[in-house]
C-alpha positions in Angstrom: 239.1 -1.4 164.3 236.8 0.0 162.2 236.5 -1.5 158.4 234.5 -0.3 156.1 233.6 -2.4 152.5 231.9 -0.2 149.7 230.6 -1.3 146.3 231.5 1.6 143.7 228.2 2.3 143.8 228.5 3.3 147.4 232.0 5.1 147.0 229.9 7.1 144.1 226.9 8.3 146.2 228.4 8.2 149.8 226.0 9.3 152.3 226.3 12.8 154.1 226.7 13.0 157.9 226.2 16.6 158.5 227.7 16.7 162.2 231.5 16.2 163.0 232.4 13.9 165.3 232.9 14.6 168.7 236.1 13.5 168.8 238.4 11.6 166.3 238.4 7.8 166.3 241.4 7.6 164.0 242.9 4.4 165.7 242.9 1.4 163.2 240.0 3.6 160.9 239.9 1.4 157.4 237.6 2.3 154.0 238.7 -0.6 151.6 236.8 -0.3 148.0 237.1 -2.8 145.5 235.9 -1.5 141.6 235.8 -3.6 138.3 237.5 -2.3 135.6 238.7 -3.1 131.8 242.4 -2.8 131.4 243.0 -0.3 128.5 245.0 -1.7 125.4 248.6 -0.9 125.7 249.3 2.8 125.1 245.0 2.6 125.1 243.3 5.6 127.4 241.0 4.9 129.9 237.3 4.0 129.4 235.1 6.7 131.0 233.7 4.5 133.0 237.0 3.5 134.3 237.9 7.2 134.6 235.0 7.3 137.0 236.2 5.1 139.3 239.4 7.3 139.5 236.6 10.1 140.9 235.1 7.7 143.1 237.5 6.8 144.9 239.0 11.0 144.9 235.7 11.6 146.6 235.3 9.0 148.8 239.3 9.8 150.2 237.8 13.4 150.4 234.4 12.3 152.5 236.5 10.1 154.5 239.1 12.9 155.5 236.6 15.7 156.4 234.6 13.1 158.4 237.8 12.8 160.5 238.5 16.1 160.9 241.9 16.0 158.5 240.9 18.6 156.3 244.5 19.6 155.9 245.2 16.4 154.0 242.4 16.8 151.8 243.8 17.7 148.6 247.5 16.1 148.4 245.7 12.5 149.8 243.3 13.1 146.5 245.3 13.9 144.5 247.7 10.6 145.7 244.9 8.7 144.9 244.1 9.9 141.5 247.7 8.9 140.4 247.5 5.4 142.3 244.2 4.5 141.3 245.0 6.1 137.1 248.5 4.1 137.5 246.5 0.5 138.5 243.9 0.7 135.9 246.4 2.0 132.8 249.6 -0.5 133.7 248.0 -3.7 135.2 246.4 -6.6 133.8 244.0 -7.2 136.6 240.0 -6.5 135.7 239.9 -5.4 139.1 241.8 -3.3 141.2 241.0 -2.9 145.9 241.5 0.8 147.2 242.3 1.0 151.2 242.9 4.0 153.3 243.9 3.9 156.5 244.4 5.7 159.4 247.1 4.6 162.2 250.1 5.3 164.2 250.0 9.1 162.8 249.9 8.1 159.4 247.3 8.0 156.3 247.9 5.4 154.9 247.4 4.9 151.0 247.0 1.9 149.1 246.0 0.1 145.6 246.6 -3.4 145.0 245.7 -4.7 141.2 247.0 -7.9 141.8 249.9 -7.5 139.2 253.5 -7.1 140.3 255.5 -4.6 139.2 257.5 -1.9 140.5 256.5 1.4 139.5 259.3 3.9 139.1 259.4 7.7 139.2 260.1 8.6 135.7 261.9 11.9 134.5 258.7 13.7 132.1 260.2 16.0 129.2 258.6 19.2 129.8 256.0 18.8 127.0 255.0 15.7 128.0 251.1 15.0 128.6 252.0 12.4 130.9 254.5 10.9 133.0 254.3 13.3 136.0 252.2 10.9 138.4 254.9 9.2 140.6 257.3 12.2 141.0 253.7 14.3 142.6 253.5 11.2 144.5 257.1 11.2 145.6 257.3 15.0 146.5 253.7 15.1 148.5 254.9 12.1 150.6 258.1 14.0 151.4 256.6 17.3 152.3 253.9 15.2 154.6 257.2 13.4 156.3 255.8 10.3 154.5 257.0 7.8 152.2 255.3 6.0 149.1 256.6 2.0 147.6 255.1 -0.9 146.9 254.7 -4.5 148.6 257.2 -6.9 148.6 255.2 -8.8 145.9 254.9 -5.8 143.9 251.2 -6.3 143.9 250.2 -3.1 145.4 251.6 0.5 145.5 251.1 2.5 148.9 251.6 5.9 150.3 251.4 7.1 153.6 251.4 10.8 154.9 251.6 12.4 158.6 248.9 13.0 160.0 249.0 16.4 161.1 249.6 17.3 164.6 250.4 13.4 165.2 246.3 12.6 165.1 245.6 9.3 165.1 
């Protein structure tokens, strides 16, 4: 098993290996990234620095794919991750939230854990709402992918996993 730990400053400037791999070594492949952030006020937007680290980890979920040669998954996993990673700073307590992606079994797995149970639910947006959308793009990507998307039994982290295509892994 490969893990990899980052500091945000490392997920922000990730170094650039120009050659592909020979092959892929998908089995067991981890990237675990752990950023501080400052809980908005309720109803409060994000900081832009917190806003960043919703980038950060888009781009290192982007680097991380393309080194594997899983393109294809490139911008539904990013896009996953934005609303994970937005969710866990705007509804949890926690000053600090750990993003892991994993690849194993023919799966991408997906997850954020802030620390602070809850269960997330797909909500029903009006259509002018600004917001409200995040967990229902979540939902349908993981269904076209022939994944699924929940959280832990503790309620502590929200996960999503999608097929890895042509059963990779």
């Amino acid at each position: 098993m490969t893990t990899t730990h980052l500091t945000a400053t490392e997920a922000e400037h990730p170094r650039h290996d120009c050659s592909p791999p020979e092959r892929l070594h998908l089995v067991d492949d981890r990237v675990s990234v752990s950023f501080e952030v400052c809980p908005p006020a309720r109803g409060g937007e994000i900081s832009e620095r917190d806003a960043r680290r919703v980038g950060m980890a888009r781009r290192l979920t982007a680097a991380r794919l393309r080194y594997c040669g899983l393109e294809a998954l490139v911008d539904d996993a990013t896009l996953i991750v934005s609303e994970l990673v937005t969710n866990a700073i705007q509804h949890s307590s926690s000053a600090q939230f750990t993003f892991t992606m994993t690849v194993r079994d023919g799966f991408l797995h997906l997850a954020v854990n802030d620390g602070t149970p809850g269960r997330p639910v797909v909500r029903n947006a009006p259509e002018d709402a600004e917001c409200g959308r995040g967990l229902f793009l979540v939902d349908c990507l993981a269904s076209v992918h022939g994944g699924a998307w929940g959280t832990s039994d503790d309620g502590t982290t929200t996960w999503c996993c999608l097929a890895v295509p042509g059963g990779q892994s």
